[in-house]
C-alpha positions as CSV (number, residue, x, y, z in Angstrom):
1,X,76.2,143.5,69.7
2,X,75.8,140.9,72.5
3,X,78.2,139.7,74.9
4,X,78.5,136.3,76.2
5,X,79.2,135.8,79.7
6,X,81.9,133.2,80.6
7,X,79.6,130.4,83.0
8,X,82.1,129.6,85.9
9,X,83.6,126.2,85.6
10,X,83.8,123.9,89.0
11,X,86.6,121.8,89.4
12,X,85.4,118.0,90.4
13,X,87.6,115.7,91.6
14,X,86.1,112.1,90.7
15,X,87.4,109.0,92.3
16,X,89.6,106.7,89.8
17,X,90.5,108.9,87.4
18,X,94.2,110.1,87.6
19,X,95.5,113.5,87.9
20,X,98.7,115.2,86.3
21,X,99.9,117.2,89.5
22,X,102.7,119.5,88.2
23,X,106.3,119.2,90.6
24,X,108.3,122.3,92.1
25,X,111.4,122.4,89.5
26,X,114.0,122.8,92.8
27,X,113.1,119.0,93.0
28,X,115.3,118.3,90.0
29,X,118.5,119.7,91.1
30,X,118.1,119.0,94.3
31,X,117.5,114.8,93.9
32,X,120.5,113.2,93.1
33,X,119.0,110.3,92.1
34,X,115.4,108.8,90.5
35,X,114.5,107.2,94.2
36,X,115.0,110.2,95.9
37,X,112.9,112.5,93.4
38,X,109.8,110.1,93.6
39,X,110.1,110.5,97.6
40,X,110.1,114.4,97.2
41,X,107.5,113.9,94.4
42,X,105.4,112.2,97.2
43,X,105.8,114.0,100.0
44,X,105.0,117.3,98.2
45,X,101.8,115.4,97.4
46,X,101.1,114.4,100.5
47,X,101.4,117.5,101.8
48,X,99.7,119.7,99.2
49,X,97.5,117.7,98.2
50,X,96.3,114.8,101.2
51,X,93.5,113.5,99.5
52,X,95.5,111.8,96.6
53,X,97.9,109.0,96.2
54,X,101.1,108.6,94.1
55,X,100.7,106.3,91.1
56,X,103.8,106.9,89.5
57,X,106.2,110.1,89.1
58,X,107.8,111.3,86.1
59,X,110.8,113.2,86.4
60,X,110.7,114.6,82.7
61,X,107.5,116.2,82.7
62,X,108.3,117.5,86.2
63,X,104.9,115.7,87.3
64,X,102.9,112.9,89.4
65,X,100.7,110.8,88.5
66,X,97.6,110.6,91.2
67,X,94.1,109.0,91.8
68,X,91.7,110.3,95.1
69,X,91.6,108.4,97.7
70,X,88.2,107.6,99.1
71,X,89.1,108.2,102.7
72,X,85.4,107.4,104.4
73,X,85.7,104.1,106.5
């Protein structure tokens, strides 16, 4: 009987297409309101992850919204 061998898959990021970057869950007990979970939301981004930008946050699914951000001048 012949086993497969699982091909290694690369993670691409392409720019324009938007990103569903799960949220730490201390961010909702911690944010008393909606305006002060989306600055959390986007400063975790902007420190985890530099190269993307916030397009919108949603508090139910714990996630962000992000596209790259071509950063070459």
């Amino acid at each position: 009987m012949a086993t497969r061998r699982k091909e290694k898959i690369q993670k691409a990021f392409k720019e324009g297409l938007e990103y569903r970057v799960a949220l730490p869950f201390c961010y909702t007990w911690m944010a008393r309101t909606e305006k002060e979970y989306e600055a959390y939301a986007t400063g975790y981004i902007k420190i985890v992850h530099p190269e993307f930008k916030v397009i919108d946050v949603d508090r139910e699914k714990q996630a962000a919204i992000c596209v790259k951000e071509d950063k070459t001048p």
